[in-house]
C-alpha positions as CSV (number, residue, x, y, z in Angstrom):
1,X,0.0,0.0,0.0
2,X,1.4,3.5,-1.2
3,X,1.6,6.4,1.1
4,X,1.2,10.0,0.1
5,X,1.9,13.3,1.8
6,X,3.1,15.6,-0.9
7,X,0.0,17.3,-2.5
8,X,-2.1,14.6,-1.0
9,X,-5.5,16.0,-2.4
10,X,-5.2,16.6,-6.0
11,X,-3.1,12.9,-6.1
12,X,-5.8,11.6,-4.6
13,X,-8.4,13.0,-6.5
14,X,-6.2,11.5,-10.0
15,X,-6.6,8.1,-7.8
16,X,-10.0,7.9,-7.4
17,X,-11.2,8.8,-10.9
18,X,-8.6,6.3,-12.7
19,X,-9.8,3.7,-10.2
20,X,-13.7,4.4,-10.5
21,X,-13.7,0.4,-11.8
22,X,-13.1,-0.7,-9.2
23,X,-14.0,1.3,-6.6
24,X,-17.5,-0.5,-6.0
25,X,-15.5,-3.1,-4.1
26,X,-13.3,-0.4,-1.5
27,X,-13.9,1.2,1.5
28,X,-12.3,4.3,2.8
29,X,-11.2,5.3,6.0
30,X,-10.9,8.7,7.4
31,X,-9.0,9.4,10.8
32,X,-9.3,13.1,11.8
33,X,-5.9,13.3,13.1
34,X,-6.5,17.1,13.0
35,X,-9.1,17.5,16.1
36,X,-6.5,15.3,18.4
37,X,-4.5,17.8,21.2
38,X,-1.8,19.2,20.0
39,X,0.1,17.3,22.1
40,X,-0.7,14.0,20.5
41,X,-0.5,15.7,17.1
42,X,3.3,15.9,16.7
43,X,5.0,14.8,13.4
44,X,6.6,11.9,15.5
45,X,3.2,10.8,16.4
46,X,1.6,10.7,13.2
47,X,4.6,9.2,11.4
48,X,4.1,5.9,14.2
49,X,0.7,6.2,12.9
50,X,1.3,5.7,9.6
51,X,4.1,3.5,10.1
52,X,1.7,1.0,11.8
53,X,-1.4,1.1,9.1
54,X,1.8,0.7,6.4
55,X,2.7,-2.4,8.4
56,X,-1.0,-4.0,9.1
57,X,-1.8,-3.3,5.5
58,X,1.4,-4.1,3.8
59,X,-0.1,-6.7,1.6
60,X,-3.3,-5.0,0.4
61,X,-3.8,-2.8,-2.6
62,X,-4.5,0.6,-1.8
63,X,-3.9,4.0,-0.7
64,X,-2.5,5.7,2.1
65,X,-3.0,9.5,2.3
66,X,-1.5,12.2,4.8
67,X,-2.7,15.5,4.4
68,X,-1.4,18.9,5.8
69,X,-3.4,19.4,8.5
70,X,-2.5,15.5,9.6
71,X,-6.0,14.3,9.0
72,X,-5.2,10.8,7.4
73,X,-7.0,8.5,4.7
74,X,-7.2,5.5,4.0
75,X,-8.0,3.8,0.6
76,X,-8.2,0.0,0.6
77,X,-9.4,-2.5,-2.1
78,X,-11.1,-6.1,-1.1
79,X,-9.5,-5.5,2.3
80,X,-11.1,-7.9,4.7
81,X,-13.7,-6.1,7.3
82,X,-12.0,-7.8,10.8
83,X,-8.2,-6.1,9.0
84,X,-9.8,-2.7,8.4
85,X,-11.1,-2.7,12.0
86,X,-7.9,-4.1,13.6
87,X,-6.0,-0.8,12.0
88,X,-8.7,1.0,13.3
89,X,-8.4,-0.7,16.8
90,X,-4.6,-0.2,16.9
91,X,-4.7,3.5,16.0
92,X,-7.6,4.1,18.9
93,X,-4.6,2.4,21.2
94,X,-2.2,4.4,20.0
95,X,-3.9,7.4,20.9
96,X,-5.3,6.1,24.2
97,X,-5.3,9.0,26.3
98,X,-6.5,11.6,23.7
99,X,-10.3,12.4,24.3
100,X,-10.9,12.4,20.6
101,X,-10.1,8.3,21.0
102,X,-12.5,7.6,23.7
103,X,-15.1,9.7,25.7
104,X,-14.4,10.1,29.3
105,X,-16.6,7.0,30.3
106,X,-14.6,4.9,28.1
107,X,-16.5,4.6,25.1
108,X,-15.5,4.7,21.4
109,X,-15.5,8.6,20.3
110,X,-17.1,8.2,16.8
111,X,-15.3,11.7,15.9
112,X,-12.2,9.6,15.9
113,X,-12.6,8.5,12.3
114,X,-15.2,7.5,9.7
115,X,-16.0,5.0,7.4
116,X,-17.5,5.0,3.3
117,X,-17.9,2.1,1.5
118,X,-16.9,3.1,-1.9
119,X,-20.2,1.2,-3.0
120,X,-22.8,3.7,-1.7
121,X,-20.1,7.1,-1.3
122,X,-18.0,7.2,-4.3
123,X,-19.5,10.9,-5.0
124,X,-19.6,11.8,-1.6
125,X,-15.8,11.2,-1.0
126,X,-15.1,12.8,-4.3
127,X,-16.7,16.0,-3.4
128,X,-15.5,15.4,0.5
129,X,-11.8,16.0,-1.4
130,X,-12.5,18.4,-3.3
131,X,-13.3,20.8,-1.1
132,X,-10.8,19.7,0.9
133,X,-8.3,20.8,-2.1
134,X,-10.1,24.5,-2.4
135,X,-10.4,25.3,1.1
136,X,-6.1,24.4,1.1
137,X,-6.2,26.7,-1.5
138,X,-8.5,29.9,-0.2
139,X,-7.2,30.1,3.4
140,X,-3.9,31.9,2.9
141,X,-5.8,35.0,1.0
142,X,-9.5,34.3,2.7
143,X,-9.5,37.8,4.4
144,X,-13.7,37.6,3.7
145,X,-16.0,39.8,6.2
146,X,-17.3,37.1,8.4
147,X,-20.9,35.9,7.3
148,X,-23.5,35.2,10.0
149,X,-23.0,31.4,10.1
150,X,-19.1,32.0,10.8
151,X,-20.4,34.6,13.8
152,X,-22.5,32.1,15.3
153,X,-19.5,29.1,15.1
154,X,-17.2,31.8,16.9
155,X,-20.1,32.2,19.5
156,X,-20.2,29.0,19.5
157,X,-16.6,28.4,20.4
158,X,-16.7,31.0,23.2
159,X,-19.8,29.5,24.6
160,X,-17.9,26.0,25.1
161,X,-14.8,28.0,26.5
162,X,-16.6,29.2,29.4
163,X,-18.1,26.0,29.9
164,X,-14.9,24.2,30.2
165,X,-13.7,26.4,32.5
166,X,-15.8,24.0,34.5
167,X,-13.5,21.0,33.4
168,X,-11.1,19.3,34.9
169,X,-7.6,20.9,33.9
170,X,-4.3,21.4,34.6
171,X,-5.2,24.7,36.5
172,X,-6.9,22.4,39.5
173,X,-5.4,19.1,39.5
174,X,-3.0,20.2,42.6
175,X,-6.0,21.6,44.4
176,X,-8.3,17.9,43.6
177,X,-5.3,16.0,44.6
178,X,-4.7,17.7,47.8
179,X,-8.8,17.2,48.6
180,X,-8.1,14.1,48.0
181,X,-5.4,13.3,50.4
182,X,-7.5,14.9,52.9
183,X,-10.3,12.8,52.7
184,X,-10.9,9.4,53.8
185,X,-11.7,8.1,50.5
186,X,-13.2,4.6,52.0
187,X,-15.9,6.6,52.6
188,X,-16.8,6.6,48.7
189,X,-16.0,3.2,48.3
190,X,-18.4,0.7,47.5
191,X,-18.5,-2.9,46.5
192,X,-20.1,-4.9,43.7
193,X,-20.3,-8.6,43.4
194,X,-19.5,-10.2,40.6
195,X,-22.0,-13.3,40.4
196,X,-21.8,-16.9,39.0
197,X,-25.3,-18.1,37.8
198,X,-26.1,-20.7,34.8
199,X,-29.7,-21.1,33.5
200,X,-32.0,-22.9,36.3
201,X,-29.2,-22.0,38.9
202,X,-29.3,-19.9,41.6
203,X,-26.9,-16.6,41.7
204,X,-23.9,-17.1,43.9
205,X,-21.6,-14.6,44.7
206,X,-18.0,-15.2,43.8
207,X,-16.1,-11.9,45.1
208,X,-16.8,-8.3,45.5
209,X,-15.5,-5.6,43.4
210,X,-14.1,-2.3,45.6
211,X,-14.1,0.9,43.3
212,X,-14.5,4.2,44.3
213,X,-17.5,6.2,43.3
214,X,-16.7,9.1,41.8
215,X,-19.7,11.3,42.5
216,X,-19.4,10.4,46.1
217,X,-15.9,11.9,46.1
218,X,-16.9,14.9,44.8
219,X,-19.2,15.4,47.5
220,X,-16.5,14.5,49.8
221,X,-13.9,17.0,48.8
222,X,-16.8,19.2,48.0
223,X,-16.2,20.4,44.4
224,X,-18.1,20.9,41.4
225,X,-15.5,20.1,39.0
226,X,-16.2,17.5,36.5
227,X,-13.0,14.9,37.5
228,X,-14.1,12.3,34.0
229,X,-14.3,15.2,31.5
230,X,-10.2,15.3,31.2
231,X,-9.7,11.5,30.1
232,X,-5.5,12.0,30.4
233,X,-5.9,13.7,34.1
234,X,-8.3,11.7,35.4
235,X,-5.4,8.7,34.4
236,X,-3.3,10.7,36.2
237,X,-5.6,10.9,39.2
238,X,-6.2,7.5,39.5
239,X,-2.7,7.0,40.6
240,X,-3.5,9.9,43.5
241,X,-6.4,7.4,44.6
242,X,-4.2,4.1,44.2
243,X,-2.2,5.1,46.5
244,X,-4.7,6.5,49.2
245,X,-6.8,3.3,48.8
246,X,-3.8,1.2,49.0
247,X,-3.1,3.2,52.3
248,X,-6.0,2.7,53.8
249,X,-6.6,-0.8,52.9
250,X,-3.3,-1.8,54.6
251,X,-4.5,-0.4,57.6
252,X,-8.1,-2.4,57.4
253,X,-6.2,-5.3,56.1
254,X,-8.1,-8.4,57.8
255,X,-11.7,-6.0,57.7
256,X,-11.6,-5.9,53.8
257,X,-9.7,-9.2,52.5
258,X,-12.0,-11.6,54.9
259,X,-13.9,-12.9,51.9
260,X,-12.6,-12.8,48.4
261,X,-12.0,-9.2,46.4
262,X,-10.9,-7.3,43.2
263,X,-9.2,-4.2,42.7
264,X,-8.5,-1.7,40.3
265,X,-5.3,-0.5,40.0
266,X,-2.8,1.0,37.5
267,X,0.1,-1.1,36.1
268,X,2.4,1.6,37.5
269,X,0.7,1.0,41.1
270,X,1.5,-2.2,41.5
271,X,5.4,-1.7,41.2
272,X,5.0,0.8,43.7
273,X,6.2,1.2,47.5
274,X,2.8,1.6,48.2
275,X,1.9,-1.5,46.7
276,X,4.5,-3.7,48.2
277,X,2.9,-2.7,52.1
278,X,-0.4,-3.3,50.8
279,X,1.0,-6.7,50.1
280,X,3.2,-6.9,53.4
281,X,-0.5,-6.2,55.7
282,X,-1.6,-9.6,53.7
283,X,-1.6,-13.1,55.0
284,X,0.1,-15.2,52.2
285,X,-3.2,-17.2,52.2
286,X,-5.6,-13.9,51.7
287,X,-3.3,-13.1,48.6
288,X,-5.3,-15.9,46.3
289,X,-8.3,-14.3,47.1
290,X,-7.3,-10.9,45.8
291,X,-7.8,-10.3,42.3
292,X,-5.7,-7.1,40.6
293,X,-7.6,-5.6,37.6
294,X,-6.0,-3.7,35.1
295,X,-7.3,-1.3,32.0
296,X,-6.5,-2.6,28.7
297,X,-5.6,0.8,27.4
298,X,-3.3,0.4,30.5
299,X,-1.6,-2.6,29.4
300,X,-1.1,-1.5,25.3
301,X,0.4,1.8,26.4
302,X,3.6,0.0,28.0
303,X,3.7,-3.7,27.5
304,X,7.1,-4.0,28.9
305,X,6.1,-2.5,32.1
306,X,3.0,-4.5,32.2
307,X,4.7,-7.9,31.6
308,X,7.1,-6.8,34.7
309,X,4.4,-5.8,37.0
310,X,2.5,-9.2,36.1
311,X,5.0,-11.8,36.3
312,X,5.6,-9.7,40.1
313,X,2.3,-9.6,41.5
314,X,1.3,-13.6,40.4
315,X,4.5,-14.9,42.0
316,X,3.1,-13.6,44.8
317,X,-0.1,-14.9,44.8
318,X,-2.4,-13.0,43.3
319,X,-4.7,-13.0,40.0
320,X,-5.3,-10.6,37.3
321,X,-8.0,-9.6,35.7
322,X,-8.5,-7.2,32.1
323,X,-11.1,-5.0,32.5
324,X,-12.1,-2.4,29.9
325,X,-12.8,-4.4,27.1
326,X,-15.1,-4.2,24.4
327,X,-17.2,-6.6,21.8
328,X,-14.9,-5.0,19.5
329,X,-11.5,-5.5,20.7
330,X,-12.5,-9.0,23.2
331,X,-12.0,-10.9,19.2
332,X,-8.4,-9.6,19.5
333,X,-7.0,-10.3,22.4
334,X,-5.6,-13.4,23.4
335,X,-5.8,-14.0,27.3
336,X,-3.3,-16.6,27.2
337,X,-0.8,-15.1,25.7
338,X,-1.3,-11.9,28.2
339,X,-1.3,-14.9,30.9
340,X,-3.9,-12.6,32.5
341,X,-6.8,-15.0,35.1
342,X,-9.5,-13.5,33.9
343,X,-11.0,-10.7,31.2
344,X,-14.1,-8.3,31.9
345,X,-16.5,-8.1,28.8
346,X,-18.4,-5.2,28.8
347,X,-22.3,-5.8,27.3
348,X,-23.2,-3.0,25.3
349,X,-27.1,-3.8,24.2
350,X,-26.8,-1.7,20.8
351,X,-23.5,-3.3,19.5
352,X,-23.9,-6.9,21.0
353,X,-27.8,-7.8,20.8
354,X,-26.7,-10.5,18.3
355,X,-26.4,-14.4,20.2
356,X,-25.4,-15.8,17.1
357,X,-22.2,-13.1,17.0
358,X,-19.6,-15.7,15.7
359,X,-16.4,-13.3,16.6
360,X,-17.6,-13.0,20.1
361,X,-18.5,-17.1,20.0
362,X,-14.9,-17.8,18.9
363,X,-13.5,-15.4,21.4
364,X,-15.5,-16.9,24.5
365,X,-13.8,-19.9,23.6
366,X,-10.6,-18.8,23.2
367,X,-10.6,-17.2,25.8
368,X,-12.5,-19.8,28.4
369,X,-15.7,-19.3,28.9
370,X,-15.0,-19.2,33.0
371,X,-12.6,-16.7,32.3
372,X,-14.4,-14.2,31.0
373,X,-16.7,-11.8,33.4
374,X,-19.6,-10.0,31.5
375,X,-20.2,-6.7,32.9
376,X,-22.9,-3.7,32.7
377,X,-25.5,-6.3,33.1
378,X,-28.3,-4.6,34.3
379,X,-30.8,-6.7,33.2
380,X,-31.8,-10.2,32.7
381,X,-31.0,-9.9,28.3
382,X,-27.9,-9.1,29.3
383,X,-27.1,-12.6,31.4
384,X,-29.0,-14.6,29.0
385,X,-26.6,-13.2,26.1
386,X,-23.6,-14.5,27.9
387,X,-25.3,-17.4,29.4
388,X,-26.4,-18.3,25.0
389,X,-22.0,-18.3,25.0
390,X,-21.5,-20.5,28.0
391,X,-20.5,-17.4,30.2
392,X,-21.3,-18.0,33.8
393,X,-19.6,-14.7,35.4
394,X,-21.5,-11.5,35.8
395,X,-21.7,-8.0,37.0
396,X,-23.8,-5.1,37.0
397,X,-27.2,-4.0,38.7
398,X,-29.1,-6.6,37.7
399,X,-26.8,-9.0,39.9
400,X,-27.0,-6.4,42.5
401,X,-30.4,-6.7,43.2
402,X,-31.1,-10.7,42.9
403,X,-28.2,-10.5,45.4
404,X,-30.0,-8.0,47.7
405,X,-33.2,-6.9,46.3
406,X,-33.5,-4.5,49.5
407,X,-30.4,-2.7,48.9
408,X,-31.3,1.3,48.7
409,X,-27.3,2.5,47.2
410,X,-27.1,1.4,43.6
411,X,-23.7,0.9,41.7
């Protein structure tokens, strides 16, 4: 697959009319490269980028294209469907901790790039680069009097200014982190089982979940600053409440380890100081019972590190667990060769409604299907789905209240 650069546009535009034949059988990919911080938009970054959809698509026929402003696109002819969204998958990794990769609760940010099948938006594209090619053309002399519509976007713009001045950002991270270590954050723990149950079974409880809820701590250290909204500081933050939990946990040792746990920490955390007296409060024989449960985006941003801190913390004893992961990316990973216990599944109703979904099928198995937790289950389609793939593990509301129906908090 060739890669362009140099007067991307008008190449591309030559491309796509001497290729019209066959065009009815492409897809094109657009990654908007552009709308990514600027700190995640340097040259170095964007040349890994194409570097790894070169490599992944080495033998297909196609196009790559970089254009000025580093938006990126992607022609490809015949390319298998589960290829085209491993690149995609990949890239999102790549740019992890960028918001314009995934929203602050985790999901998929569809800004991060689009898709046209050649079939149904060969004209579309077409005009899509064309304009593309003019506007590169018209913005060193555009000196124009500002219509109304270009009033209202700067409006616009000011508008969301002042309301991320509500956001969490660098200006009040040291303020939330010293909150924080004010604060007994116990207080805005809670716990959530995760629940074996097969069809005509009764639900059994298998081991809690400790996690901190975040609008509880922001009651706690009293602030009305939204700590999710900055995906890269709330990372960052995470390690602040690591170690605080950690702290406190080591203290309550025998309280919270009596009957069988998880929690989550960052890959960082666990080669920590803090870390190694958490594990110093611990009976050897509570250590089995703990389960450590890392983010994948954790574990693809430093594999090294994470290999390190997992070979560690199972010769001591304990079990890991991948949590964070999606119907789209569960297909490619392989637990066994992360040698990771167990892997969270989230259920997402829209995307994986489907029993007969052969990817996920294939993946249960591959994976084990007592090995792999489904999560967000907060109601009873959800735990048939996994129960239609032999999944027996759960968690989510739906679990809380068979457990205790009288329960008043919810997760």
């Amino acid at each position: 697959m060739k890669l362009i650069s140099t007067g991307a546009e008008a190449k591309l535009i030559e491309y796509l009319a001497s290729n019209k034949e066959i065009m009815n059988d492409s897809v094109v990919v657009v990654f908007h490269f552009s709308q990514l911080l600027e700190y995640y938009r340097s040259e170095y970054q964007i040349k890994i980028a194409t570097n790894l959809i070169s490599d992944l698509l080495k033998n297909q026929e196609g196009l790559i294209c970089l254009f000025d402003d580093a938006n990126l696109m992607v022609v490809g002819h015949n390319i298998p469907k589960m290829l085209m969204e491993k690149v995609i998958f990949q890239l999102r990794y790549l740019f992890m901790d960028d918001p314009l990769a995934y929203t602050h609760d985790g999901h998929e940010n569809e800004d991060f790039c689009h898709v046209f099948v050649m079939r149904d938006s060969y004209e579309d594209v077409c005009a899509m680069v064309r304009k593309k090619m003019l506007s590169n053309r018209k913005s060193p002399l555009n000196t124009a009097t500002p219509t109304k519509k270009d009033k209202a976007s700067e409006n616009l713009l000011s508008a969301n200014t002042l309301k991320k001045a509500r956001f969490f950002d660098s200006s009040n991270l040291g303020q939330i982190e010293r909150l924080i270590g004010e604060v007994d954050v116990l207080q805005a723990m809670r716990k959530q089982p995760i629940c074996a149950t097969v069809p005509s079974m009764a639900v059994r409880r298998v081991f809690d979940e400790l996690y901190i809820n975040i609008a509880h701590l922001k009651q706690l250290i009293n602030t009305d600053v939204d700590l999710v909204s900055n995906r890269w500081l709330f990372k960052y933050l995470t390690l602040t409440l690591d170690h605080q939990i950690l702290l406190m946990l080591s203290e309550r040792a025998e309280q919270h380890t009596s009957s069988p746990i998880s929690i989550n920490l960052n890959v960082k955390t666990l080669m920590s100081d803090v870390f190694q007296a958490f594990d110093a409060s611990l009976r050897a024989s509570s250590k089995v019972s703990v389960v450590l449960e890392v983010q994948a985006s954790d574990i693809f941003e430093d594999m090294y590190a994470f290999i390190s801190a997992r070979d560690y913390v199972q010769k001591m004893g304990y079990r890991l667990c991948l949590d964070g992961v999606t119907e789209h990316s569960f297909p490619m990973i392989n637990r066994a060769l992360l040698e990771v216990d167990l892997i969270k599944l989230q259920w997402n109703a829209n995307e994986a409604s489907n029993p007969e979904n052969k990817a996920i099928a294939e993946a249960v198995k591959r994976c084990g299907a007592n090995r792999v937790i489904l999560t967000r289950c907060d109601n009873r389609q959800a735990v048939e789905y996994g129960q239609a793939f032999g999944i027996s593990l759960f968690q989510g509301r739906y679990l809380d209240e068979l457990i205790d129906p009288t329960r008043t908090v919810q997760n």
